[in-house]
N, CA, C and O atoms as a Tinker XYZ file with bonds, in Angstrom:
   460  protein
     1  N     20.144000   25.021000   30.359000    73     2
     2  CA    21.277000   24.213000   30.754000    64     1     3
     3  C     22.440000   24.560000   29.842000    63     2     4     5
     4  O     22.166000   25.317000   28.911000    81     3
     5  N     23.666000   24.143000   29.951000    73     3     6
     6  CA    24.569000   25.028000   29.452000    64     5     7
     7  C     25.555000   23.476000   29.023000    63     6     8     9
     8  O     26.308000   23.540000   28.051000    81     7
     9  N     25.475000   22.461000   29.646000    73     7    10
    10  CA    26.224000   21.889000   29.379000    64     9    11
    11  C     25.416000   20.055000   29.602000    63    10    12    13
    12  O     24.189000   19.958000   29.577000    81    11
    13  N     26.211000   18.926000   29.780000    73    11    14
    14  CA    25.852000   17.964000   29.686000    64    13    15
    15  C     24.933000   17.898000   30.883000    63    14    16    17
    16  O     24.672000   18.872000   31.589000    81    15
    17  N     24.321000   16.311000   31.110000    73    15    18
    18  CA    24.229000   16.039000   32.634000    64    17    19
    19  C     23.063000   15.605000   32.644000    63    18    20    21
    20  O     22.814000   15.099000   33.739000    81    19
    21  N     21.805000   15.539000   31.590000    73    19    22
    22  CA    20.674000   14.937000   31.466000    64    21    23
    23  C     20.786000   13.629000   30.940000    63    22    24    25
    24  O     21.012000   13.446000   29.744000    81    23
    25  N     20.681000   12.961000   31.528000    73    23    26
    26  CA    20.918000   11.091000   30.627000    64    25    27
    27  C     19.356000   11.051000   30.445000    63    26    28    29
    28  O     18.685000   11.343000   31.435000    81    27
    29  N     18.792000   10.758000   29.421000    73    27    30
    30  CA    17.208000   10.681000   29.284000    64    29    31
    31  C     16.943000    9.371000   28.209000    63    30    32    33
    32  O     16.120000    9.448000   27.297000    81    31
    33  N     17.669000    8.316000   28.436000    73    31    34
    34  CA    17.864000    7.131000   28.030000    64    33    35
    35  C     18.648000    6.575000   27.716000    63    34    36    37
    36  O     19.778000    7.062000   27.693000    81    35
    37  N     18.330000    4.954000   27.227000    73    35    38
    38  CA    19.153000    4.504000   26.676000    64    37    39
    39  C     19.393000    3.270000   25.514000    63    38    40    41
    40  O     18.656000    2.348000   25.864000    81    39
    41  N     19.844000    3.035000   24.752000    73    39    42
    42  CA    20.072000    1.731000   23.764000    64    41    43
    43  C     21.184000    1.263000   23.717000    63    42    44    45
    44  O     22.247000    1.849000   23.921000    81    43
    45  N     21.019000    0.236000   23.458000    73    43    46
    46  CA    21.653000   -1.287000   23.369000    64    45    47
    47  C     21.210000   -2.167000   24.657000    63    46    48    49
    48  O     20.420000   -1.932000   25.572000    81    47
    49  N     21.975000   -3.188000   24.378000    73    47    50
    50  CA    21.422000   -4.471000   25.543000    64    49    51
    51  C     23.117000   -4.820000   25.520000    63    50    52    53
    52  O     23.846000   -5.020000   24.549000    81    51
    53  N     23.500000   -4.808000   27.300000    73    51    54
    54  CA    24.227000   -5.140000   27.636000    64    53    55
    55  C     24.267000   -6.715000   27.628000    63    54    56    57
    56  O     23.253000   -7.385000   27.824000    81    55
    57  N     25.936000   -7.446000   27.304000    73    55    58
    58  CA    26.438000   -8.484000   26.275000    64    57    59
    59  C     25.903000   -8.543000   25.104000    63    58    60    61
    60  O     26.284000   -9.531000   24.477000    81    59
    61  N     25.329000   -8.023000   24.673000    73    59    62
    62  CA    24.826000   -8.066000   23.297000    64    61    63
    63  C     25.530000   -7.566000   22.127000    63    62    64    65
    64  O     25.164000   -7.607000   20.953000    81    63
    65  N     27.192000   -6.819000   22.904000    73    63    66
    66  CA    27.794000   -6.240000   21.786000    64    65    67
    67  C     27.399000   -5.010000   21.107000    63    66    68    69
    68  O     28.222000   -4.439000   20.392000    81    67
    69  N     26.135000   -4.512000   21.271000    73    67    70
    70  CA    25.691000   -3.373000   21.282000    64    69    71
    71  C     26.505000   -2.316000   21.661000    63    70    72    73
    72  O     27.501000   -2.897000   22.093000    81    71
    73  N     26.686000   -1.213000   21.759000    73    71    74
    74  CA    26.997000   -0.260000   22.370000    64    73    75
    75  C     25.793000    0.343000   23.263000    63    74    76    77
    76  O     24.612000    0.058000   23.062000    81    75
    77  N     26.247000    1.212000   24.274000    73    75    78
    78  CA    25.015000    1.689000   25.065000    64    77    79
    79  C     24.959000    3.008000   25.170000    63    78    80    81
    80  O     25.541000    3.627000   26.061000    81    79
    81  N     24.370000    3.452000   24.416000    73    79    82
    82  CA    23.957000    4.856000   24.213000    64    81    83
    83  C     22.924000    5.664000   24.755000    63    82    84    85
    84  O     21.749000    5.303000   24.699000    81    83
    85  N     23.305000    6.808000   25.313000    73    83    86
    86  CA    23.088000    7.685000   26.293000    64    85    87
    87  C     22.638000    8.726000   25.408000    63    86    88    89
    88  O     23.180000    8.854000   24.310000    81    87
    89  N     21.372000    9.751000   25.901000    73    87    90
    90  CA    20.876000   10.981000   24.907000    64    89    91
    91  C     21.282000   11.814000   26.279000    63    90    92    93
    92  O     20.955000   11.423000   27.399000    81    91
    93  N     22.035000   13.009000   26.029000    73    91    94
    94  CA    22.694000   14.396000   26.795000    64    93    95
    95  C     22.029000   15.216000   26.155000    63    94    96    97
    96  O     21.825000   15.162000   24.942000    81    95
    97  N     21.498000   16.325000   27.163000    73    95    98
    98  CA    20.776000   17.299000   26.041000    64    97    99
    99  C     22.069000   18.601000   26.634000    63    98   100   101
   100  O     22.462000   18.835000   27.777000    81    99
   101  N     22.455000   19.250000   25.284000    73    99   102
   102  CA    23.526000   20.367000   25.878000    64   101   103
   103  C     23.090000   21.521000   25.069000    63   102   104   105
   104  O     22.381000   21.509000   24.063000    81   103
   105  N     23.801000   22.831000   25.867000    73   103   106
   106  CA    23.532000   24.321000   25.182000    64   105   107
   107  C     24.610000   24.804000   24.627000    63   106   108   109
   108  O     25.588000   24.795000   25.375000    81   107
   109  N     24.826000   25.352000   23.256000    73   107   110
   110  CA    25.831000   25.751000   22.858000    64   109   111
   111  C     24.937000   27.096000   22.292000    63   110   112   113
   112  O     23.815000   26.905000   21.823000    81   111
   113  N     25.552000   28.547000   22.377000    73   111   114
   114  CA    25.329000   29.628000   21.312000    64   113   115
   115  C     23.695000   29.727000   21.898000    63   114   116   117
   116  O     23.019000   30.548000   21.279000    81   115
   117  N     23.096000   29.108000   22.837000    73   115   118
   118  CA    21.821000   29.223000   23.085000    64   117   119
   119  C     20.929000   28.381000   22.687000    63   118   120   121
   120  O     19.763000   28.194000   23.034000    81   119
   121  N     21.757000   27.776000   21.744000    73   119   122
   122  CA    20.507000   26.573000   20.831000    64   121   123
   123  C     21.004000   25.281000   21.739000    63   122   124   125
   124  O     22.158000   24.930000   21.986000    81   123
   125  N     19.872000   24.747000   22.115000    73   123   126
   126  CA    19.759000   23.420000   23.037000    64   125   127
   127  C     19.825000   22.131000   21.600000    63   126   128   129
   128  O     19.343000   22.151000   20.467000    81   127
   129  N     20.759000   20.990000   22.437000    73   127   130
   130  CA    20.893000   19.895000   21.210000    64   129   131
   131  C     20.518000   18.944000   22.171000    63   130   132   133
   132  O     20.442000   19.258000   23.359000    81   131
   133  N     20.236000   17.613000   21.698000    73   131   134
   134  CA    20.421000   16.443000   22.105000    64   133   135
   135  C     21.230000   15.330000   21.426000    63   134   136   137
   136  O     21.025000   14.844000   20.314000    81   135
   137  N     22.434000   14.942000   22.534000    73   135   138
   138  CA    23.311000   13.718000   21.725000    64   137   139
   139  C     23.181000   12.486000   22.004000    63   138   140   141
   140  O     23.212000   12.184000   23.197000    81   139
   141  N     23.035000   11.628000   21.186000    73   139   142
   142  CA    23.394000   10.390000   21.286000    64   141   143
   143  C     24.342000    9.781000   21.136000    63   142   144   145
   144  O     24.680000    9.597000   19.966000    81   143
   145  N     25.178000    9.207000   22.212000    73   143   146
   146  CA    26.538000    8.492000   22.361000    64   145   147
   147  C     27.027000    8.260000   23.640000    63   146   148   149
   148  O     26.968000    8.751000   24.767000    81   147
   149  N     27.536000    7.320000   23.043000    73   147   150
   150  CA    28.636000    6.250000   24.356000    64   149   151
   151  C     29.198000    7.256000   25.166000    63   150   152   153
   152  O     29.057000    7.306000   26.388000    81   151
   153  N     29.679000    7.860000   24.651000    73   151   154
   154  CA    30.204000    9.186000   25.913000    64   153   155
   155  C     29.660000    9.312000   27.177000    63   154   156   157
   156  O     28.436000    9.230000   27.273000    81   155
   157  N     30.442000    9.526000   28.328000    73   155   158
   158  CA    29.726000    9.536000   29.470000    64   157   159
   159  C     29.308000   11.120000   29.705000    63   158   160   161
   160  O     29.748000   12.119000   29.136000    81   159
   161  N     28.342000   11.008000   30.703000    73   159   162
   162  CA    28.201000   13.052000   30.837000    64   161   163
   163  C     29.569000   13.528000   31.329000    63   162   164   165
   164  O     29.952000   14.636000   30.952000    81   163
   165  N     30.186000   12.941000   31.974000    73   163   166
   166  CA    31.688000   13.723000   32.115000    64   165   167
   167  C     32.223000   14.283000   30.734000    63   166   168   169
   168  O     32.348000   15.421000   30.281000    81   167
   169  N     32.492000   12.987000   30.243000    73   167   170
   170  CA    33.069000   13.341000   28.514000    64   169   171
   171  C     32.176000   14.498000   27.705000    63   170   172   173
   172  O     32.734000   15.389000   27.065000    81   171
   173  N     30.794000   14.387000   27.803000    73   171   174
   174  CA    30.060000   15.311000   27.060000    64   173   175
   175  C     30.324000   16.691000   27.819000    63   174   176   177
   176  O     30.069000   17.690000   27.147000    81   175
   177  N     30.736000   16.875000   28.953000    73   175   178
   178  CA    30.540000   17.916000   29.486000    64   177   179
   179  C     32.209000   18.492000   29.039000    63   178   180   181
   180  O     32.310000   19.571000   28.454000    81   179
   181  N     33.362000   17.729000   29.350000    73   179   182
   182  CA    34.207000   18.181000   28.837000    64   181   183
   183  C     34.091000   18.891000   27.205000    63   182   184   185
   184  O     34.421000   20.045000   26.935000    81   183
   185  N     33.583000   17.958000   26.311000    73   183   186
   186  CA    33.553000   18.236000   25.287000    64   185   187
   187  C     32.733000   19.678000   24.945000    63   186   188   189
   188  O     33.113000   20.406000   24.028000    81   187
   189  N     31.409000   20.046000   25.902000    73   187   190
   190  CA    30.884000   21.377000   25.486000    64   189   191
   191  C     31.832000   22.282000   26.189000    63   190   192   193
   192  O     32.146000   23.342000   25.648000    81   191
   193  N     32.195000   22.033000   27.060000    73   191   194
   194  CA    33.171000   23.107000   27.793000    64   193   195
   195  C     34.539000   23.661000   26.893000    63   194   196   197
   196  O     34.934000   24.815000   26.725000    81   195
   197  N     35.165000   22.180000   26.319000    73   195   198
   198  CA    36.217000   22.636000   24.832000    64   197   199
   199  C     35.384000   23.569000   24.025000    63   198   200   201
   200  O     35.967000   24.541000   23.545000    81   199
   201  N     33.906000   23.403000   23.766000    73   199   202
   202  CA    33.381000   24.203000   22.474000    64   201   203
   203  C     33.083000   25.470000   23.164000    63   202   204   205
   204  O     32.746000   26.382000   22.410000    81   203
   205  N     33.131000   25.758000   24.508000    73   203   206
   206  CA    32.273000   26.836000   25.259000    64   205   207
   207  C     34.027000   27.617000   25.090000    63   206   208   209
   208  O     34.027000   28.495000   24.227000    81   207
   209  N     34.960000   27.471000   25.552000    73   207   210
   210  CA    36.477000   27.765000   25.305000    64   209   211
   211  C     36.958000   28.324000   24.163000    63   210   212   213
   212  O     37.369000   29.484000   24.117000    81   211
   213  N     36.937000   27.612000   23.282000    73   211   214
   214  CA    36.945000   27.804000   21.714000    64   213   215
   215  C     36.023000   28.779000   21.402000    63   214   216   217
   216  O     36.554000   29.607000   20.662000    81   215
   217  N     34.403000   29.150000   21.745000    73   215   218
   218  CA    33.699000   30.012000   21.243000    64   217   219
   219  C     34.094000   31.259000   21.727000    63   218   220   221
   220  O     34.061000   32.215000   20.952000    81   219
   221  N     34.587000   31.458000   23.269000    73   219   222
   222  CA    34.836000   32.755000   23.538000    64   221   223
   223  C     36.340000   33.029000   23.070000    63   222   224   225
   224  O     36.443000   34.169000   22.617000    81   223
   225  N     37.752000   32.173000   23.048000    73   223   226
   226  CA    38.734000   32.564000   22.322000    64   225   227
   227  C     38.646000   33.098000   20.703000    63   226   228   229
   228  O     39.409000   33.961000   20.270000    81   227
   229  N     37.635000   32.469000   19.917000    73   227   230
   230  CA    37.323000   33.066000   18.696000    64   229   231
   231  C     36.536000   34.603000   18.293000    63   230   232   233
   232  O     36.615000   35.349000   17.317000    81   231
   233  N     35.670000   34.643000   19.715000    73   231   234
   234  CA    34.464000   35.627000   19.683000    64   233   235
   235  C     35.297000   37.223000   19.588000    63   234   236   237
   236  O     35.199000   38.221000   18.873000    81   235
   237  N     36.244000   36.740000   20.889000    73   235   238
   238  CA    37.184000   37.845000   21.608000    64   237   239
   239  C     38.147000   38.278000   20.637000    63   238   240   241
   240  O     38.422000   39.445000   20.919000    81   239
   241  N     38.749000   37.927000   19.697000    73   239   242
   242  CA    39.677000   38.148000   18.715000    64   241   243
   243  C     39.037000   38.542000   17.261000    63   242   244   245
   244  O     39.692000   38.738000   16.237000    81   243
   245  N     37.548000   38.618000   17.399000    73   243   246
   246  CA    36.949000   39.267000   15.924000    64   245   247
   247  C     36.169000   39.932000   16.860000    63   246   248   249
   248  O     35.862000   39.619000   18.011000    81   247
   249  N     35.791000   41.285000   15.909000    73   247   250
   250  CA    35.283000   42.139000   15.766000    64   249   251
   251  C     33.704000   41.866000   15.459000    63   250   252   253
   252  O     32.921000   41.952000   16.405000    81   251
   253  N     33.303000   41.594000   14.382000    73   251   254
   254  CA    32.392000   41.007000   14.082000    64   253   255
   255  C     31.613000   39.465000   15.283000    63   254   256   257
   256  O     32.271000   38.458000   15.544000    81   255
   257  N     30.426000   39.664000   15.704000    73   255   258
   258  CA    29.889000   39.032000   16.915000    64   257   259
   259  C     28.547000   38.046000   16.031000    63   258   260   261
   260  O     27.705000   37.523000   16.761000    81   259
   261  N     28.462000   37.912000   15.006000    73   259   262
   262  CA    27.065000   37.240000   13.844000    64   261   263
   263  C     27.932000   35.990000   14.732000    63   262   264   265
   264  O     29.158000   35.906000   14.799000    81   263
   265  N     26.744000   34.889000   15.499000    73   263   266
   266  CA    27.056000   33.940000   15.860000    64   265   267
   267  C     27.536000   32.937000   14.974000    63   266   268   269
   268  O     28.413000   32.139000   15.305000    81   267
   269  N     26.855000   32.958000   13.581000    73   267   270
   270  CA    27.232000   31.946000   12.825000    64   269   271
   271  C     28.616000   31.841000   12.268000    63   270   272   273
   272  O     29.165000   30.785000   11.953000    81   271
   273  N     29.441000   33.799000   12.123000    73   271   274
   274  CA    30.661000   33.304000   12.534000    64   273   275
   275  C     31.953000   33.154000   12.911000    63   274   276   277
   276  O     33.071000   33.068000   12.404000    81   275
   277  N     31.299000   33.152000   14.231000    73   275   278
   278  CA    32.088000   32.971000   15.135000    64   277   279
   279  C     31.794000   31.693000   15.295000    63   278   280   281
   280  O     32.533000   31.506000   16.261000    81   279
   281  N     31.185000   30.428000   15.072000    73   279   282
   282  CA    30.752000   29.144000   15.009000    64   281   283
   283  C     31.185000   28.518000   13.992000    63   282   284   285
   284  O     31.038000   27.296000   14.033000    81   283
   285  N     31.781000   29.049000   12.889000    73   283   286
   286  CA    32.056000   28.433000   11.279000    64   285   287
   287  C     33.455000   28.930000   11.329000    63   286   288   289
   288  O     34.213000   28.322000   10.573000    81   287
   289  N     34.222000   30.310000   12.346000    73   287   290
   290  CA    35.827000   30.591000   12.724000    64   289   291
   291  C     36.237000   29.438000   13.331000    63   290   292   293
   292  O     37.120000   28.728000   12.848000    81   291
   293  N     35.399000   29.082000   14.831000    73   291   294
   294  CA    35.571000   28.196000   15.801000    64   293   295
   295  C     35.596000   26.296000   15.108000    63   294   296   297
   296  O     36.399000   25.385000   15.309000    81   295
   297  N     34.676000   26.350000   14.508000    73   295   298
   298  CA    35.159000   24.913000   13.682000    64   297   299
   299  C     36.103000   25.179000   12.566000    63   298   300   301
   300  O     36.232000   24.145000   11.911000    81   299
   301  N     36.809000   26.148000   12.096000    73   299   302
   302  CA    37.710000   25.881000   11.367000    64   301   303
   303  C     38.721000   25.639000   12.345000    63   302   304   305
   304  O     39.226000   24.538000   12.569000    81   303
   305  N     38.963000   26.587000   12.850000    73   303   306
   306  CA    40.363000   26.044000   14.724000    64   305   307
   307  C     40.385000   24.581000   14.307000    63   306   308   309
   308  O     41.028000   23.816000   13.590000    81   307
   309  N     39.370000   24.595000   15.114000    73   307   310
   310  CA    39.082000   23.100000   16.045000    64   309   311
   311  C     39.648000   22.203000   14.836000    63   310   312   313
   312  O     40.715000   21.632000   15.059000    81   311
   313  N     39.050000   22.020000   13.584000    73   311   314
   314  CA    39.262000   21.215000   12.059000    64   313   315
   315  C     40.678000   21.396000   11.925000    63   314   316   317
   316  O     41.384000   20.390000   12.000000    81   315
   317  N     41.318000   22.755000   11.700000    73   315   318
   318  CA    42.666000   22.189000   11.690000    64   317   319
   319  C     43.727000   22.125000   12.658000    63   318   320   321
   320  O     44.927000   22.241000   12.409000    81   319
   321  N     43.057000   21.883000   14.071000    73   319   322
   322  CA    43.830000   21.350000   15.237000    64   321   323
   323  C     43.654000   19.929000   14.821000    63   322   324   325
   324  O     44.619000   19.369000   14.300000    81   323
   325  N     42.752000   19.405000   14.958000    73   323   326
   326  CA    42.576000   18.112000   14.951000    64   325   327
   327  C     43.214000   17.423000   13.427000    63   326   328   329
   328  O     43.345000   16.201000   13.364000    81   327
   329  N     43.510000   18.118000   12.483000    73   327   330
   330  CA    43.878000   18.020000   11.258000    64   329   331
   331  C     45.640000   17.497000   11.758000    63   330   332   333
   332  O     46.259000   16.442000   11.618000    81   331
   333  N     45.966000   18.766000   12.342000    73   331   334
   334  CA    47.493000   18.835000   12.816000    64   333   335
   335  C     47.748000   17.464000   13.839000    63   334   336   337
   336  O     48.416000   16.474000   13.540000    81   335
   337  N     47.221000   17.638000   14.770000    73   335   338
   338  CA    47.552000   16.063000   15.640000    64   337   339
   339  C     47.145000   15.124000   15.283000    63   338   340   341
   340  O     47.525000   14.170000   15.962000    81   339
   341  N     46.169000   14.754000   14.069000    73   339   342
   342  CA    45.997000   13.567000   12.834000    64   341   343
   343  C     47.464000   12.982000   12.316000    63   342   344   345
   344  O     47.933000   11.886000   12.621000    81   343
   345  N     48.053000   13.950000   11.485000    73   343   346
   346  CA    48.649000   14.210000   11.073000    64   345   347
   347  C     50.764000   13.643000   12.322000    63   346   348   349
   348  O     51.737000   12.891000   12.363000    81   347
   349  N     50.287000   14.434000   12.761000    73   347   350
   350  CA    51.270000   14.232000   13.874000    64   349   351
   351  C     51.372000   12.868000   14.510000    63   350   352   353
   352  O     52.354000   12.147000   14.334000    81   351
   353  N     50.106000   12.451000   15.419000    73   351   354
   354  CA    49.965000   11.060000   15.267000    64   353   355
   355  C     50.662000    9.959000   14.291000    63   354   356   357
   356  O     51.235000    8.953000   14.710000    81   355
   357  N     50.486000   10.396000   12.609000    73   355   358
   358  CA    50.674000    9.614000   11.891000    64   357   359
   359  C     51.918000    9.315000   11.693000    63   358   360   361
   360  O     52.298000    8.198000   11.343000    81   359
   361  N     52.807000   10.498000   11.947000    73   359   362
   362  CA    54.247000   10.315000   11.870000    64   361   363
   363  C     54.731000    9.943000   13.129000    63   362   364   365
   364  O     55.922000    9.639000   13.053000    81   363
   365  N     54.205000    9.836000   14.421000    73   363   366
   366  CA    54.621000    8.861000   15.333000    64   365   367
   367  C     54.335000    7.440000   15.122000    63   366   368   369
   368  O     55.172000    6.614000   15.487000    81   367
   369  N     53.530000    7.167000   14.717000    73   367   370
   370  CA    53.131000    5.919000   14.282000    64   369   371
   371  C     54.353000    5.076000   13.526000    63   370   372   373
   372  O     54.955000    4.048000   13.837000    81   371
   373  N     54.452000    6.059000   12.291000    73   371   374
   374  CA    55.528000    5.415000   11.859000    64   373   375
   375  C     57.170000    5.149000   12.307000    63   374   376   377
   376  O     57.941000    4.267000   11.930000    81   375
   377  N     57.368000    6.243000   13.233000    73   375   378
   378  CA    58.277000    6.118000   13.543000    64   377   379
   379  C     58.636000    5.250000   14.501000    63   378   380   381
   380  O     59.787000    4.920000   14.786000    81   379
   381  N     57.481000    4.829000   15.070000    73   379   382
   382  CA    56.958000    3.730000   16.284000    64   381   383
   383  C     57.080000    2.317000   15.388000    63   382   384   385
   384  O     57.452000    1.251000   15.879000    81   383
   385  N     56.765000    2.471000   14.222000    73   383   386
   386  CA    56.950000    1.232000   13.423000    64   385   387
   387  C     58.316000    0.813000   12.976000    63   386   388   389
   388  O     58.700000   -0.307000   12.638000    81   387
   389  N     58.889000    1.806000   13.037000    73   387   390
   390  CA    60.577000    1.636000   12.448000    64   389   391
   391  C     61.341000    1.092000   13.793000    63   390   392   393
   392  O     62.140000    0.155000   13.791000    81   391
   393  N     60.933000    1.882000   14.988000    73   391   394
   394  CA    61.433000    1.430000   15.811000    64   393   395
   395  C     61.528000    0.004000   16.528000    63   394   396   397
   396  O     62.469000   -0.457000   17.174000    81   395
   397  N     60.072000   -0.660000   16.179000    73   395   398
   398  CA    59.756000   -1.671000   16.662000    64   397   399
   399  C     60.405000   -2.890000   15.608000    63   398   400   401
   400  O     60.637000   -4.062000   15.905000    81   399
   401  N     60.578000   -2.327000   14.518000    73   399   402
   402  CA    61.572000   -3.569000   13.143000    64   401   403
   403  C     62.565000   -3.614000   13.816000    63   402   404   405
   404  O     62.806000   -4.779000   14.133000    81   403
   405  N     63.672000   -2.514000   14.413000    73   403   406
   406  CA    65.037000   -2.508000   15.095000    64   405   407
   407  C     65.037000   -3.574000   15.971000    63   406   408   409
   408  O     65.668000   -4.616000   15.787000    81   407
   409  N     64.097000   -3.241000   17.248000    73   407   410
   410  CA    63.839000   -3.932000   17.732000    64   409   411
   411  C     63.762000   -5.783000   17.527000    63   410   412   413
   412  O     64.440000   -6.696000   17.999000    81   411
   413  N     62.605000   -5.740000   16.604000    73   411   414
   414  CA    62.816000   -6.810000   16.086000    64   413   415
   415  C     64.090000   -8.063000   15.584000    63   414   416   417
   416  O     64.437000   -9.244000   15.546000    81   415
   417  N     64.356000   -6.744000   15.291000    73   415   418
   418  CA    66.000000   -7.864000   14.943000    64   417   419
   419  C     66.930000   -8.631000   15.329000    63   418   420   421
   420  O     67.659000   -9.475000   14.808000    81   419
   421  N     66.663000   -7.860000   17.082000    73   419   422
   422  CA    67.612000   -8.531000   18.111000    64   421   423
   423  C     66.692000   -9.501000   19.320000    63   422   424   425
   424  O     67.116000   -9.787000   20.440000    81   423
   425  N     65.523000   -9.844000   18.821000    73   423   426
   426  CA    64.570000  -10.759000   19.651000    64   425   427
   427  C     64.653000  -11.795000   18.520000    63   426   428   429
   428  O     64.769000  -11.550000   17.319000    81   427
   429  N     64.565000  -13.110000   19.171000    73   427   430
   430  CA    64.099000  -14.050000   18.699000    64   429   431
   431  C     62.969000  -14.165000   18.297000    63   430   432   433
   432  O     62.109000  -13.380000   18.694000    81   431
   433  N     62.630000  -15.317000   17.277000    73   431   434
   434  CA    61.421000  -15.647000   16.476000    64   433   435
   435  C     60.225000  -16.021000   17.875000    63   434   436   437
   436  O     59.040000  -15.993000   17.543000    81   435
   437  N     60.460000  -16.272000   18.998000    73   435   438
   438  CA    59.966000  -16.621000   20.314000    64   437   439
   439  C     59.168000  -15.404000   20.672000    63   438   440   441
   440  O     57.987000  -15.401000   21.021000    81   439
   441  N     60.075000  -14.222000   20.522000    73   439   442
   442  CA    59.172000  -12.828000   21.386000    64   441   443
   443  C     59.616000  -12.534000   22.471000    63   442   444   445
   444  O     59.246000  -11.450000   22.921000    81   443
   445  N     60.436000  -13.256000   23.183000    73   443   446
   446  CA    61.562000  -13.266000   24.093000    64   445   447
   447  C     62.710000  -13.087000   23.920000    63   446   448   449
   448  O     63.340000  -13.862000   23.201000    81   447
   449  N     63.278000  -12.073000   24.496000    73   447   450
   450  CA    64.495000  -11.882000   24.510000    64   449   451
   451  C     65.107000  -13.045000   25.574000    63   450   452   453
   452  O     64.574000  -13.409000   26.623000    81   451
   453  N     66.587000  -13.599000   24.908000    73   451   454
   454  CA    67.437000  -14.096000   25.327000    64   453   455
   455  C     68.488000  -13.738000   26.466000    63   454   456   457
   456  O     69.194000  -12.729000   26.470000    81   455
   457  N     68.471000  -14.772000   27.462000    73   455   458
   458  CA    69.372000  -14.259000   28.513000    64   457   459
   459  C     71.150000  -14.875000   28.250000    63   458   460
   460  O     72.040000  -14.546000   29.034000    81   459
């Protein structure tokens, strides 16, 4: 199998506040995993398909083919993509915070603006 799509249980107890967790068994590099998480198989399947993407954009641009790395290239990407839109995020945030004080200033203590 190459990607998500096996649900082969599950935990938690619905209202219980639990979360309900799902085991996906997926193939990456040939080695078969099994995950546990809330993720639906859509999401898991997206998610091996990002890593299936990422492995051949990394593979194709080195010379060198030792899976491990091209697997240790491919999580550095991925680490400082996700590093960068961390990051990026954070300065929208704030700027989302400055904006919303402006804001603030011209609403009443109510939360309603005045007609």
């Amino acid at each position: 199998m190459s990607g998500a799509g096996q649900d082969s249980g599950q935990a938690g107890v619905a209202g219980t506040g639990q979360p309900l967790k799902r085991t996906h068994q997926v193939t990456v590099l040939g080695q078969q995993y099994s995950l546990r998480t809330e993720a639906t198989p859509e999401q898991v399947q997206e998610v091996v398909d990002f890593i299936h993407r990422s492995l051949a954009e990394v593979s194709g641009r080195q010379k060198a083919v030792d899976t491990l790395d091209v697997a240790v290239l491919t999580l550095l990407n991925v680490a400082g993509s996700y590093l960068h839109l961390k990051q990026s995020a954070a300065v929208g945030e704030r700027r989302l915070d400055v904006l919303l004080e402006k804001l603030d200033r011209f609403i009443p203590d109510g939360g309603e603006a005045s007609r």
